[in-house]
N, C-alpha and C positions, 0 to 999 in steps of 0.2 A: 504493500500500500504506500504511495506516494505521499510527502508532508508537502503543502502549500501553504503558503503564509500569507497575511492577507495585510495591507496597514489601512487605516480606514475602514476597516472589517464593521464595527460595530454603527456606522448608518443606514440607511437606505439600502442602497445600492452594495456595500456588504455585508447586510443580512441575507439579504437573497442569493446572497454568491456563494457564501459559505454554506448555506443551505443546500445549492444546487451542486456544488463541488462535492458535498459528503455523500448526496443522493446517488453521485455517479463514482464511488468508490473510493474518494480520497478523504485523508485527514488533514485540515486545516488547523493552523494557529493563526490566530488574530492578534498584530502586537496593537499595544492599546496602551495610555498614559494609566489607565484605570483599572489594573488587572484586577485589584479587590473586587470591583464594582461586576462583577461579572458570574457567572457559574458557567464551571465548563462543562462540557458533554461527551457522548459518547467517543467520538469522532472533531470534535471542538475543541480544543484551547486558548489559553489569553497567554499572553508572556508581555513582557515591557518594554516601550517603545516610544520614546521622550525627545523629541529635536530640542525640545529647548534647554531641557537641561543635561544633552547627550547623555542619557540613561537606558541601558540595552539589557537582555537577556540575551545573553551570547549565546549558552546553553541551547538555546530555539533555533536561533540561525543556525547553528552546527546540524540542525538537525532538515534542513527544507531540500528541496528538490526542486522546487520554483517559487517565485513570488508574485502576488497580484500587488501592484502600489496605486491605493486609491488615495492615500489620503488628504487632506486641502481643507483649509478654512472654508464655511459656506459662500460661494457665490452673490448670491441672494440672500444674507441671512441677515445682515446690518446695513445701512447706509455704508455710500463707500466716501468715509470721512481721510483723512491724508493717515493716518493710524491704522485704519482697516485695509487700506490699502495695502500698506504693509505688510500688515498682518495674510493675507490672502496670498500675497505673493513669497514671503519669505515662509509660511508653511508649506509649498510647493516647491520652491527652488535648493531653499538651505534644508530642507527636508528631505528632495530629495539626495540630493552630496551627501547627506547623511548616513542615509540607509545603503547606498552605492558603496560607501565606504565600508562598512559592515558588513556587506555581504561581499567585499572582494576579499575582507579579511576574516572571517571567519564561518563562511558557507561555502569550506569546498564542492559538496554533492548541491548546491542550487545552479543548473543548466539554465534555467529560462526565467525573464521577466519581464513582467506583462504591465504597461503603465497607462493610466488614465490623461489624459488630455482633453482638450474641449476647441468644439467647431468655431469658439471664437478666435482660433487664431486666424480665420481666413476673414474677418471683416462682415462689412453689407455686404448683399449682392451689387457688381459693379457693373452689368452688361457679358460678363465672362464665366456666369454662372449657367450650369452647377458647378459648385466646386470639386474639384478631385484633389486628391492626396498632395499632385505635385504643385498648385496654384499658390504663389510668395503668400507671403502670412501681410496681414496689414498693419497698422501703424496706429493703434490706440493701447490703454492700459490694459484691458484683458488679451489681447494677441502677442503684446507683448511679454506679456506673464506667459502665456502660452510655448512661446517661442522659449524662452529661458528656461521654463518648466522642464521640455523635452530634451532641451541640449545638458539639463543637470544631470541626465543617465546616459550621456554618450559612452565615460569612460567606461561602462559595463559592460563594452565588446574589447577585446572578441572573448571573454571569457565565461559570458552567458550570450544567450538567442535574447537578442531584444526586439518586443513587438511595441507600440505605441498606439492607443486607440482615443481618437479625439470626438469625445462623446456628446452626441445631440441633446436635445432636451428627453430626459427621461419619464415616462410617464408609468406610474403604478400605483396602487388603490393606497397604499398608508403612509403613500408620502410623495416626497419628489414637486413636481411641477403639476401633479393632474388637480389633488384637490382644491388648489388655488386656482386650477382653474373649471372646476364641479362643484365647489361649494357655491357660490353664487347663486348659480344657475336651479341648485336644489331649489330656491326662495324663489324664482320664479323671474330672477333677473337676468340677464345674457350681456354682460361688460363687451363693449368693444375697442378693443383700447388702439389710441390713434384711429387714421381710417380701418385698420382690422384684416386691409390684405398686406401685410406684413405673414412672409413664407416663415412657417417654423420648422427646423429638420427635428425630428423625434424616435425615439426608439421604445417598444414598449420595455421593461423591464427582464420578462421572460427570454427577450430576443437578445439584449444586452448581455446579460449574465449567461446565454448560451453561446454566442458571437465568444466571451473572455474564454470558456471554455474549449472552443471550437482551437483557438490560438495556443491554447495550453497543450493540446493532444497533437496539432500539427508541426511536424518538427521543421519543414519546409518555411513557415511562413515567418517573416522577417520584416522587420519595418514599421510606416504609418498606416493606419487602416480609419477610414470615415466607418464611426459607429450609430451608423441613422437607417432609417426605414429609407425602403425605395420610395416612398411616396409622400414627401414633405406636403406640407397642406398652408392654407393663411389662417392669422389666427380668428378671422372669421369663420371659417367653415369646421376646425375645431370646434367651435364655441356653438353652432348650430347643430353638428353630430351628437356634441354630449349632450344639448337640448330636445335631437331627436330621442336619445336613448332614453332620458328620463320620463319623456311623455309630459304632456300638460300646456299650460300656455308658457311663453317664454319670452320676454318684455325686452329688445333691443335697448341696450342702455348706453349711449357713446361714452367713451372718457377720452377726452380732448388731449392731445399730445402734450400741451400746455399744460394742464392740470398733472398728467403722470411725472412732469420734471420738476414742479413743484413739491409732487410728495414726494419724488425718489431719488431727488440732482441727479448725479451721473449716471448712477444706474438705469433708468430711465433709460438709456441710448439702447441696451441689451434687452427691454421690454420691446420697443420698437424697432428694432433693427428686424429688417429681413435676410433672413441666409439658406439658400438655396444650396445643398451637399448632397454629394452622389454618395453611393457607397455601392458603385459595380468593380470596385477593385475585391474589397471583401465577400461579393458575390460568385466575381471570378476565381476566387480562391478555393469557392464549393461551398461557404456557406449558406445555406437555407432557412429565409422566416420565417417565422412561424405567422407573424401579425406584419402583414406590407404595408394594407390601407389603415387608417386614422377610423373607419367603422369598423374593423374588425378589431382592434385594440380597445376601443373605450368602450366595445358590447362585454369584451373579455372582461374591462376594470371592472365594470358596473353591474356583471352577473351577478 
């Protein structure tokens, strides 16, 4: 049985990994600042994993065969004040030099690592969209962060497989981007934020954590991979599907692009930005959706 390690294990997007990763035979550890805070499992572990006050269980790393590296300040989770900024970017960057350095020195049996990235390194759409894998990165503070993010694991060749997966908006029932954008809509309102054809690339959950795993098993695959559904949609036509799913009347509510910069400054530009992302690189690779279209994803969330 193969040991995966996971950092960032413990949100969203690694609970269901770890989950799907044990379902298909392997044993994870999840390094986490919080090992107390946790109960381990069958198949489950915590070990200790602290960028800030470089504190490790070396013991864990001696023990992996790969690593999934999710971990990052929330996106979305604060205002982006000149502090938070920081904060977002140096949990990714000096994070990961971190873990890079750890695992060159003391995980000899970890071959492969698999790292999280985000589609905002490619910008708006500019006329040259969809974007694919090889389109330059653009030139604000989340691409930027992006950029620096992925160049922080270069030194990890050649003595692991590095894969890098630059992930869409993820959508799943207990968290993520869907309820923010289903809650509403339950009361009977439909926000349309800006004009609302703003493209969003998305990936359901299930298809995400199966795509990380798809990377984990193939020893050929190397590189950047777009991790989004074939079928990007605007956030209008999200915002009508999950309307159709629930049934009922459903009250078009504008929010003026003006009004979203006032509650969210910066942030605001990644509510309204459109980004149109391919992912027939990771298709031509052999992997298979489960969830293409944006109704067969939010019929699945909302069963």
């Amino acid at each position: 049985m193969q040991t995966i390690g996971i950092t960032g294990g413990t949100g969203f997007i690694g609970h269901h990994l770890a989950n799907h990763l044990v379902s298909n035979g392997y044993k994870v550890i999840i390094f986490t600042r919080d090992v107390a805070g946790h109960t381990p499992g069958q198949f489950i572990d915590y070990a200790l994993w602290d960028t800030g006050s470089k504190a490790a269980d070396i013991n864990a790393f001696k023990q992996l065969d790969g690593i999934i590296h999710l971990a990052g300040a929330g996106i979305a989770d604060k205002r982006w004040t000149k502090d938070r900024k920081k904060e977002i970017r140096d949990s990714r960057v000096d994070g990961t030099q971190y873990l890079v350095r750890l695992l060159k020195e003391h995980a000899p049996g970890c071959k492969t690592f698999i790292s999280a990235s985000a589609i905002g390194y490619y910008g708006p759409d500019n006329g040259n969209s969809p974007f694919t894998e090889t389109a330059p990165h653009y030139n604000d503070f989340l691409s930027n962060v992006c950029v620096q993010w992925e160049q922080a694991s270069n030194d990890i060749e050649p003595e692991m497989r590095r894969v890098i997966f630059r992930f869409g908006i993820v959508l799943g029932k207990e968290s993520g981007a869907f309820p923010q954008f289903a809650n509403p809509v339950k009361w009977g309102v439909m926000p349309v934020l800006g004009g609302g054809q703003q493209v969003i690339s998305w990936i359901h959950i299930a298809d995400l954590t199966g795509m990380i795993l798809f990377a984990l098993q193939q020893n050929e695959l190397t590189g950047v991979y777009n991790a989004v559904a074939p079928q990007p949609v605007s956030q209008k036509a999200m915002m009508q599907t999950i309307g159709h799913s629930l049934g009922g009347i459903r009250i078009p509510v504008p929010v003026p692009a003006a009004a979203l910069k006032l509650a969210m400054g910066e942030m605001s530009i990644e509510v309204l930005k459109s980004a149109t992302v391919s992912c027939q690189k990771i298709v031509a690779a052999g992997f298979n959706f489960q969830y293409s279209s944006i109704e067969q994803a939010v019929a699945d969330i909302l069963k």
